[in-house]
C-alpha positions, 0 to 999 in steps of 0.5 A, a space after each residue: 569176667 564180670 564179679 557178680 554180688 547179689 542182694 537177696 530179699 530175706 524176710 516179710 514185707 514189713 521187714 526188709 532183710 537184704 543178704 549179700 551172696 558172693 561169687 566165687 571169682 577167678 584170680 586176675 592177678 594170676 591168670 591162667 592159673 586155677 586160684 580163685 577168690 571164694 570170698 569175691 572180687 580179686 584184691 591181690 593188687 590193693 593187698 587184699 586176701 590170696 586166691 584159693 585152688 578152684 575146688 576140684 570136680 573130678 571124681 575117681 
């Protein structure tokens, strides 16, 4: 799966503003499990920060 991060235009023409979104990214140290990296790109193997539980859609 492909990390996206994007940079948005955020102000006037004469003031350019660029704001970086991110994507919320499965875990690929721990594949096959639901854990997500909601602040971007997996660093699990450089000691970066753990992956989360994916938020859960379903309703009852």
């Amino acid at each position: 799966m492909t990390t996206v991060a994007a940079e948005l235009w955020d102000g006037p023409a004469s003031e350019p503003v660029l704001t970086t979104v991110r994507v919320p990214v499965p875990c690929v140290a721990r594949p096959g499990t639901t854990l997500w990296h909601l602040d971007g790109p997996c660093r699990c193997f450089v000691g970066g920060p753990p992956p989360e539980f994916a938020p859960s859609t379903a309703r009852g």
